[in-house]
C-alpha positions in Angstrom: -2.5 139.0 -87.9 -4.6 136.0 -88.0 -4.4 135.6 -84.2 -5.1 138.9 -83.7 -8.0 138.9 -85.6 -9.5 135.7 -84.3 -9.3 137.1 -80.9 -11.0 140.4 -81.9 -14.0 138.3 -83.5 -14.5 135.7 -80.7 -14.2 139.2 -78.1 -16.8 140.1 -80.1 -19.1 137.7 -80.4 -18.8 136.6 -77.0 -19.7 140.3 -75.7 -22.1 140.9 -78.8 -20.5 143.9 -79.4 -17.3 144.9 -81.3 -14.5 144.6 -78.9 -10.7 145.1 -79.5 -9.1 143.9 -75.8 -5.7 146.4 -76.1 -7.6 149.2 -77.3 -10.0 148.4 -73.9 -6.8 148.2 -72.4 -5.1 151.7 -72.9 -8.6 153.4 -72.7 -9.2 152.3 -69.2 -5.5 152.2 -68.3 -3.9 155.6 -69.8 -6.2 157.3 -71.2 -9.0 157.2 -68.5 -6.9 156.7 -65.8 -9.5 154.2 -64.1 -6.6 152.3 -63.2 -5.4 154.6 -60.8 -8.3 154.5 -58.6 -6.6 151.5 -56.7 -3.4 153.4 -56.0 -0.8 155.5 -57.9 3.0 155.5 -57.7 6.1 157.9 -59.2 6.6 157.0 -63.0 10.1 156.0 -61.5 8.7 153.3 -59.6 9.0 149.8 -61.1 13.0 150.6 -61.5 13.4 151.8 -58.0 11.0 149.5 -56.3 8.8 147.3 -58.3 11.9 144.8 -59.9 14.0 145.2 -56.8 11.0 143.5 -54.6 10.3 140.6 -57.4 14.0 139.9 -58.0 15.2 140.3 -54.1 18.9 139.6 -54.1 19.2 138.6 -57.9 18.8 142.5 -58.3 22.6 143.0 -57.9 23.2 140.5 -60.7 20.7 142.5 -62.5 22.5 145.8 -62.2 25.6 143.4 -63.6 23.7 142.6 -66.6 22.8 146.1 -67.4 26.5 147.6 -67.1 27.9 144.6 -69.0 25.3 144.6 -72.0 25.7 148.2 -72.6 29.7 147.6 -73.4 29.4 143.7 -74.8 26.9 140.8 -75.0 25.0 138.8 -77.7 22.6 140.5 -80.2 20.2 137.9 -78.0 21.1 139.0 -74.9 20.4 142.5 -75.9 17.4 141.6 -77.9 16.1 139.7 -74.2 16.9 142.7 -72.6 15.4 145.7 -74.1 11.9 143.8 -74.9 12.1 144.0 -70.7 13.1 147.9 -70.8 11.1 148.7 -73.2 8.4 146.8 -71.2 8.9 148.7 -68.1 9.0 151.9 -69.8 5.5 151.2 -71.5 4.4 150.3 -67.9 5.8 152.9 -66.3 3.8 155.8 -68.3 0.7 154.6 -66.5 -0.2 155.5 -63.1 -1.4 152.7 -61.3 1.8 150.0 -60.8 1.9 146.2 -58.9 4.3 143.8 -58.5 2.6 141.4 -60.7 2.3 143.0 -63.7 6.0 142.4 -63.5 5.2 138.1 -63.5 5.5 138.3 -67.3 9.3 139.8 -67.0 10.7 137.4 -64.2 11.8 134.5 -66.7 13.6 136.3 -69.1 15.5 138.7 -66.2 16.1 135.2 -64.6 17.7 133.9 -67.6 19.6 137.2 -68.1 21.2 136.9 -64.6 22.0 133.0 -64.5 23.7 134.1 -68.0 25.8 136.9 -65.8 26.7 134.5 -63.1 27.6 131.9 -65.2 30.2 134.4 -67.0 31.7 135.6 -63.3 32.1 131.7 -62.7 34.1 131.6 -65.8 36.1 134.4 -65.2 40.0 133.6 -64.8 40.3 136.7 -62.5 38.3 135.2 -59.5 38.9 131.4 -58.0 35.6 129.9 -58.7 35.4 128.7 -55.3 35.4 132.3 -53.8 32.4 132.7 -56.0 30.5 129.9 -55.3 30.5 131.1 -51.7 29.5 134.3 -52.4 26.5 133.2 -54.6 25.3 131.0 -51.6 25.6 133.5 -49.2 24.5 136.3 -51.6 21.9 134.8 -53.5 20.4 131.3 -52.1 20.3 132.1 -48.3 18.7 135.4 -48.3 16.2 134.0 -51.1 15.4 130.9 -49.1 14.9 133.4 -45.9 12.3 135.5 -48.1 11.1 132.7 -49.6 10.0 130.8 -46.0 8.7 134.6 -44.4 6.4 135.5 -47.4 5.6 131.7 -47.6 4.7 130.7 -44.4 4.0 134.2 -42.0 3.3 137.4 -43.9 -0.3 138.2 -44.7 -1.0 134.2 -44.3 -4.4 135.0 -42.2 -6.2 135.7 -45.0 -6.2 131.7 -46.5 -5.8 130.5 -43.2 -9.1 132.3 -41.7 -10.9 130.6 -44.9 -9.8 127.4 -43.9 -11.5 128.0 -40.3 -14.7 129.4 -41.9 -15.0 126.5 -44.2 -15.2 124.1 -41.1 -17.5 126.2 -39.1 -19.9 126.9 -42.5 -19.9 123.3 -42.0 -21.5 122.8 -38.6 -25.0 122.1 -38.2 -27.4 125.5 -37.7 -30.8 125.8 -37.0 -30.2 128.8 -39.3 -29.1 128.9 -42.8 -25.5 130.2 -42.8 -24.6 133.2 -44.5 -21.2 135.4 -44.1 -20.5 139.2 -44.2 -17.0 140.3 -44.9 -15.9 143.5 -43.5 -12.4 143.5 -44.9 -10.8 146.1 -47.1 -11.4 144.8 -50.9 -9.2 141.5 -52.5 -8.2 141.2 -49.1 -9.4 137.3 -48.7 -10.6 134.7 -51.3 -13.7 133.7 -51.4 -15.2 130.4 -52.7 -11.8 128.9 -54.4 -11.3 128.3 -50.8 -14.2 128.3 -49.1 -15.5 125.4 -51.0 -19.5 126.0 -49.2 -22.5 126.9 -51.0 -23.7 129.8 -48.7 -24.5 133.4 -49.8 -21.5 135.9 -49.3 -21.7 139.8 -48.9 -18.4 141.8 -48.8 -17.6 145.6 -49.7 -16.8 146.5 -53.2 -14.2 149.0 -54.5 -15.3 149.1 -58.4 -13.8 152.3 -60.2 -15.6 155.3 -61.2 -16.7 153.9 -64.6 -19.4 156.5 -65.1 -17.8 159.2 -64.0 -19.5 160.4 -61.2 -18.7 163.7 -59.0 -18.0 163.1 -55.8 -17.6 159.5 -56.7 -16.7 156.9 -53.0 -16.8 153.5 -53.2 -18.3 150.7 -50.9 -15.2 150.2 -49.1 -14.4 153.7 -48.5 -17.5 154.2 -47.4 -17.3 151.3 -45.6 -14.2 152.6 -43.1 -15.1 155.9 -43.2 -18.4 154.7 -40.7 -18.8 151.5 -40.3 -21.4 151.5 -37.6 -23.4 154.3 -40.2 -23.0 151.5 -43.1 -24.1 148.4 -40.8 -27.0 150.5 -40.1 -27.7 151.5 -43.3 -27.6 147.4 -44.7 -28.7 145.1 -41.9 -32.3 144.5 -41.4 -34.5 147.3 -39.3 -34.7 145.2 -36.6 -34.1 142.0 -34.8 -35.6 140.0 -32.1 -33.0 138.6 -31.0 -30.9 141.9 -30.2 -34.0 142.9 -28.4 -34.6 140.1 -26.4 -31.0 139.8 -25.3 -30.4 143.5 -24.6 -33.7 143.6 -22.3 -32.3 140.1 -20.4 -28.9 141.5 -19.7 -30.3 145.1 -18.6 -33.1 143.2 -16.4 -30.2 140.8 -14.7 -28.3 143.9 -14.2 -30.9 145.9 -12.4 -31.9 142.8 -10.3 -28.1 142.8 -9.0 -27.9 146.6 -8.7 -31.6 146.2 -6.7 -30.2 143.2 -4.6 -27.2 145.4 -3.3 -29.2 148.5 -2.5 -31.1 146.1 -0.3 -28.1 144.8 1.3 -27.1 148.3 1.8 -30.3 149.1 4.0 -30.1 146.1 5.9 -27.2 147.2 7.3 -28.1 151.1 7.5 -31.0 149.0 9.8 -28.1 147.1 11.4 -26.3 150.6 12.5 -29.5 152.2 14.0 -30.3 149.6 16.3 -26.7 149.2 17.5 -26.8 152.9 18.6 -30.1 152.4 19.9 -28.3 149.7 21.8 -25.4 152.2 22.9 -27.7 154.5 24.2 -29.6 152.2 26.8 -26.2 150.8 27.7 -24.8 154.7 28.5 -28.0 155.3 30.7 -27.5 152.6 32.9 -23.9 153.4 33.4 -25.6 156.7 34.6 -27.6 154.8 37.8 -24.7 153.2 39.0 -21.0 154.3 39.1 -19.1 150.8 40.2 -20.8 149.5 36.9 -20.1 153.5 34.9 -16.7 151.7 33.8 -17.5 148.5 32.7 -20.8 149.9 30.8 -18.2 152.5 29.4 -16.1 149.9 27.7 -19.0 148.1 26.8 -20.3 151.4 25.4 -16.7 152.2 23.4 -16.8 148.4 21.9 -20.3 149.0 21.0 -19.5 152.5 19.6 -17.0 151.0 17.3 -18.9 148.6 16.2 -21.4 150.9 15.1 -18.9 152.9 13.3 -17.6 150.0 11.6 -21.0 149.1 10.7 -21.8 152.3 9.2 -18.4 152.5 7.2 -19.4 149.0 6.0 -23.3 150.4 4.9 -21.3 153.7 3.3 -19.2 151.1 1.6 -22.2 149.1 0.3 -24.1 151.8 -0.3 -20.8 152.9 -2.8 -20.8 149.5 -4.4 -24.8 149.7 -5.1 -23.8 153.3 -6.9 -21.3 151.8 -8.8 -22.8 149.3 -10.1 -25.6 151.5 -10.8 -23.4 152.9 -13.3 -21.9 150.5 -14.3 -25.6 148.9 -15.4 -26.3 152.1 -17.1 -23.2 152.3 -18.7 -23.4 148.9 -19.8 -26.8 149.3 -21.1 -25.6 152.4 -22.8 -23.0 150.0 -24.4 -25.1 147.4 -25.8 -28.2 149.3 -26.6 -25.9 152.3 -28.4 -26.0 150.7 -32.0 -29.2 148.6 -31.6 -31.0 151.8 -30.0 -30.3 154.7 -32.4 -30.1 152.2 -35.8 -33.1 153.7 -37.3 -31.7 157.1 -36.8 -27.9 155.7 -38.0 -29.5 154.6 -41.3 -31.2 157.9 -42.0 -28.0 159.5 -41.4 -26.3 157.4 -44.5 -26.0 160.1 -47.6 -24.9 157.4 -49.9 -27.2 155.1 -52.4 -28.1 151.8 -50.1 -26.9 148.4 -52.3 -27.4 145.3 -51.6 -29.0 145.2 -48.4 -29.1 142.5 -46.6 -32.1 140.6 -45.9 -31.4 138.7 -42.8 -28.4 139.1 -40.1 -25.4 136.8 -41.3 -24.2 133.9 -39.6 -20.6 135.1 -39.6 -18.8 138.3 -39.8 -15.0 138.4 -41.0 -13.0 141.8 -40.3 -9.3 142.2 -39.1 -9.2 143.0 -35.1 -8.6 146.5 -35.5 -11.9 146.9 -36.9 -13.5 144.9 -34.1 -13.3 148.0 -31.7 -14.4 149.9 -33.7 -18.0 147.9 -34.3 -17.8 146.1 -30.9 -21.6 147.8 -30.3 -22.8 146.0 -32.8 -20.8 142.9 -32.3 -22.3 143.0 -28.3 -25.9 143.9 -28.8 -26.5 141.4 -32.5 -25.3 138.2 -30.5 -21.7 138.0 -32.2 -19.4 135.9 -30.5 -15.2 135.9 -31.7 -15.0 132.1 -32.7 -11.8 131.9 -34.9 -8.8 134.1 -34.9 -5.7 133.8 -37.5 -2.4 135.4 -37.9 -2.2 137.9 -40.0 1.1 140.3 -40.6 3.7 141.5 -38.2 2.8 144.8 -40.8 -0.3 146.5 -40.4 -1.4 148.3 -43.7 -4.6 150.7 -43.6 -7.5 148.7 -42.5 -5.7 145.8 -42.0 -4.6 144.5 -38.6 -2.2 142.0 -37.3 -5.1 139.2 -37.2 -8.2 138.3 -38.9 -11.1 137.2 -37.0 -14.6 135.5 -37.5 -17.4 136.5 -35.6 -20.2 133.9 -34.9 -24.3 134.3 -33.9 -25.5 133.0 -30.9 -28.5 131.9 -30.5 -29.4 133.2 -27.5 
């Protein structure tokens, strides 16, 4: 009682308001359902899937424990025991469930299942070297095995990626660095790794605490256009896309230009060889001992033509392709930086936290980079770091994580 009410005046006084944390707690949890705005699962689900995933193979001796408490067993066992069911049944009434609010459980079902194994090593009915086996085999090899995969290879990207960032935060810039995270929300740390003093943006996923109709957050807004949100947040315009996009379009025309030259030259090349045939088959006319030799000299040069001319259709085929392909290309880069201003109108949600400048570096997973590779191509954003990920790929999340840098050119 005294705890409980120290707690409930320091709450207070710290939030200068009257503040009672579990009463907070089953308000936002139960009886505003707040909670489940990250997720909801079947009320069955920490017995089913919840303590199977945080116990792994000990889950069998778990099972054990259950069937031999509810014949025999210490008042303590028992006691240890249903504080746990009686945990998971509280925690089951509400909608939104994660592994670790089961962190609090693991040590005393732990201590219940070394208790269980100990009593099947002391069984007489079972040579204890049969059963030392089968623990090894049961219990320390396959917990090793998912101890070294969830350790070292699934969903490691996200500290790794940090680690890279840090070091390239760390360069020298003519510009001050800044990063934008495009990944789905609590997918990455951010400055307990980082470790850099440089402004941060990344998407939000805060509940409906006001109780809004229609209510979407950031991040589902976010996925649900990305191009329509970058348009909506970046800066109304930038040099720098400008620049490069009428660079690349200029160098493109001057090649396209350069081959429809090429092209004529040889159209020019064709004409004058048949020019050439021409005088050659009226000479052939004046004199017949010479009609045969002219003739073949005629064929040869009638072949040539031909082979010229398929060689100017072929050029002039190349110059219309890469016509194309300039406009496409143009189309390409200039397709987010072109039609931004209409893009941002477009956005029907409430624009926060814009940002005032283009970052420095962009991190999103690689499935994402598809999707925004117009605005990757035309903004000057180069890939520059790449980590593993998950052999898994979850919603929004892809096999690696990437970090896109400026260019200054």
């Amino acid at each position: 009682m005294v705890v409980s009410s120290s707690v409930v005046v320091l709450d207070s006084l710290y939030y200068g308001e009257l503040t009672f944390v579990p009463w907070n707690f089953l308000k936002f949890n139960v009886f505003s359902n707040l909670a489940d705005h990250y997720g909801r699962h079947p009320w069955h689900w920490y017995v089913t899937s919840g303590v199977p995933s945080a116990l792994g193979p000990h889950s069998v001796l778990l099972l054990a424990v259950v069937v031999h408490h509810t014949r025999a067993g210490s008042w303590q066992s028992r006691l240890l025991l249903g504080s746990c069911v009686f945990t998971l049944v509280c925690y089951s009434m509400i909608g939104h469930k994660e592994i670790r609010l089961l962190l609090p459980l693991l040590p005393p079902l732990l201590v219940l299942c070394g208790r269980q194994l100990q009593l099947l090593f002391a069984s007489p009915r079972s040579p204890c070297c049969n059963l030392s086996v089968v623990a090894v085999t049961g219990l320390v090899v396959p917990s090793l095995l998912l101890t070294l995969y969830f350790s070292l290879l699934h969903q490691r990207g996200a500290l790794t990626i940090m680690e890279d960032l840090r070091f390239l935060l760390l360069v020298p810039a003519a510009a001050a660095p800044s990063v934008l995270f495009l990944t789905p929300c609590h997918a990455t740390p951010l400055y307990s790794h980082m470790h850099v003093p440089v402004p941060t943006r990344f998407l939000t996923c805060e509940p409906n605490l006001n109780f809004a109709a229609l209510y979407v957050d950031e991040s589902d807004r976010f996925f649900e256009d990305p191009e329509l949100w970058l348009a909506a947040h970046l800066p109304s315009n930038s040099h720098q896309e400008t620049h490069k996009n009428r660079r690349e379009a200029h160098q493109t025309h001057q090649e396209a230009h350069q081959n429809r030259q090429e092209a004529h030259q040889t159209h020019q090349e064709a004409h004058q060889n048949r020019q050439e045939a021409h005088q050659t088959h009226q000479e052939a006319h004046q004199t017949h001992q010479e009609a045969h030799q002219n003739h073949q000299e005629a064929h040869q040069n009638h072949q040539e033509t031909h082979q010229n001319h398929q060689e100017a259709h072929q050029n002039h085929q190349e110059a219309h392709q890469n016509h194309q392909e300039t406009h496409q290309k143009d189309l390409n880069n200039t397709s987010f930086c072109s039609k931004k201003s209409s893009l941002s109108s477009m956005y029907r949600f409430e624009v926060r936290d814009p940002l005032a400048v283009y970052p420095s570096h962009v991190v999103m997973f690689d499935n994402l980079a598809n999707s925004v590779s117009s605005f990757l191509q035309c903004s000057g954003y180069v890939l520059c770091a790449a980590a593993f990920h998950s052999y898994v790929q979850e919603k929004n999340r892809g096999k690696y994580i990437q970090v896109y840098c400026a260019t200054d050119s």
